[in-house]
C-alpha positions as CSV (number, residue, x, y, z in Angstrom):
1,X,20.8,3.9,-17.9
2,X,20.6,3.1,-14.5
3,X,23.6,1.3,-13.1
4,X,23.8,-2.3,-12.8
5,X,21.8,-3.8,-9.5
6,X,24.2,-5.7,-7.7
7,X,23.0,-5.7,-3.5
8,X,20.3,-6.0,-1.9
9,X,18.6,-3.7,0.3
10,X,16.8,-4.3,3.3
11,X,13.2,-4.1,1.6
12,X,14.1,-6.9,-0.8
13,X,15.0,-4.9,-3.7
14,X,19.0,-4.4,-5.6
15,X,20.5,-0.9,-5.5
16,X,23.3,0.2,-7.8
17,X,26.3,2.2,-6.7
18,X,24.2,4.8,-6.4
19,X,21.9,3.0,-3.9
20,X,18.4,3.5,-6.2
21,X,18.1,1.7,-9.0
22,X,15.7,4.8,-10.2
23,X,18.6,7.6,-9.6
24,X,18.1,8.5,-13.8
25,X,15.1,11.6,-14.5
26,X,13.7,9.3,-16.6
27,X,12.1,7.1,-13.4
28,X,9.7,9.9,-12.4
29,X,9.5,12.6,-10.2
30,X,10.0,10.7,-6.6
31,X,12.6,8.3,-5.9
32,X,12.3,4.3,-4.7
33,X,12.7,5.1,-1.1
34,X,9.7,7.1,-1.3
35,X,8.0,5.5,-3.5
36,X,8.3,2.4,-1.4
37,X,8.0,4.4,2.0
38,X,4.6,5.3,0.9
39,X,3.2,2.0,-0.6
40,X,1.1,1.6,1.7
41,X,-0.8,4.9,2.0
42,X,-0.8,4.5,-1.5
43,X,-2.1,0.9,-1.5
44,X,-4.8,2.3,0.9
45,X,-6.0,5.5,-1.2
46,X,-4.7,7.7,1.1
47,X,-2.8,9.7,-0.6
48,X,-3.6,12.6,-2.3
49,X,-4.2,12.8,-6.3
50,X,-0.5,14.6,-7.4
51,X,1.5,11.8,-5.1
52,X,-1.0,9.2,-6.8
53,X,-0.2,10.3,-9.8
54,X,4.0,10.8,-8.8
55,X,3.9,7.2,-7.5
56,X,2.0,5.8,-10.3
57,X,4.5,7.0,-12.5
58,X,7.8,6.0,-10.7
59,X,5.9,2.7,-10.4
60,X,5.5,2.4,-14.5
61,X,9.2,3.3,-15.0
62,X,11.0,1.3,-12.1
63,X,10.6,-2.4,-12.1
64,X,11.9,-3.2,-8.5
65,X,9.2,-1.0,-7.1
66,X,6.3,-2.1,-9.2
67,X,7.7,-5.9,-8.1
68,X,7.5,-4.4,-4.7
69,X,3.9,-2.7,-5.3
70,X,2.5,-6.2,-6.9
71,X,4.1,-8.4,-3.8
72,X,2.5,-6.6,-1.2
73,X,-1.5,-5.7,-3.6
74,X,-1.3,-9.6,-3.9
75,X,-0.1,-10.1,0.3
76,X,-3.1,-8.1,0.8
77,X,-5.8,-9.9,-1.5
78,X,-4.9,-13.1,0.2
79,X,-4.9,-11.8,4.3
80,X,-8.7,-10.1,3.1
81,X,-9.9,-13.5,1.6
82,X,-8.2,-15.5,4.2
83,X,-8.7,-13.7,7.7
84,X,-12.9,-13.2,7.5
85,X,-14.8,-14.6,10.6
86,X,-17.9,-15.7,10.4
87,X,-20.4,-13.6,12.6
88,X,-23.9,-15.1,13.6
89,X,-26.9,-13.3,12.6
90,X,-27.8,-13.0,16.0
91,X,-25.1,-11.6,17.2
92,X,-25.3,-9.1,14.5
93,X,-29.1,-8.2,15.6
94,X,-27.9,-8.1,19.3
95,X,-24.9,-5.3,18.3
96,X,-27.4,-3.6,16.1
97,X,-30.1,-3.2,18.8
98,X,-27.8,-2.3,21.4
99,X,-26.5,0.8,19.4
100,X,-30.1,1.7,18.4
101,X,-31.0,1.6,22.4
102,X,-27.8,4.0,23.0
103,X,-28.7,6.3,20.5
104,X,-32.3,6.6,21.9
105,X,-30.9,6.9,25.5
106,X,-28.4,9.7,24.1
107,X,-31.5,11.7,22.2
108,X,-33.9,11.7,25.1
């Protein structure tokens, strides 16, 4: 078992003695620092399918990281409902025919 959590790191979760809560086999084939070092990318789909699959697995086993993981999914849901600006129609139209009339300038 993994060793009691009893300070916290910088990022917000507890580390053990050993400094990962996740330092048994059991908690998957990366460890928390990287797990957490690539939340993002992973967050974004920009990972590739193995270190999906590597982080979605640490993420089942370890529950600081998967606390981690749903903190900043959620952060995110509420900055993309919360940050959208309103653009006019007209502006939209004005953009739209401005990169038509480059395009025609560029192909002649």
């Amino acid at each position: 078992m993994p060793e009691p959590m009893t300070e916290p790191v910088p990022d917000g979760r507890e580390s053990g003695a050993g400094g990962d809560p996740c330092d048994e086999p059991t908690a998957g084939f990366i460890d928390c620092d990287e797990s957490i070092g690539r939340l993002y990318s992973y967050l974004d789909g920009e990972l590739t399918e193995q270190r999906r699959i590597e982080i979605a697995r640490h993420l089942d086993l370890c529950g600081p990281c998967v606390s981690a993981f749903g903190f900043e999914a959620e952060l995110r849901k509420v900055i993309a409902n919360r940050c959208k600006d309103y653009v006019p129609d007209t502006l939209i139209a004005r953009v739209a025919e401005a990169i038509r009339s480059e395009a025609d300038l560029r192909s002649n």
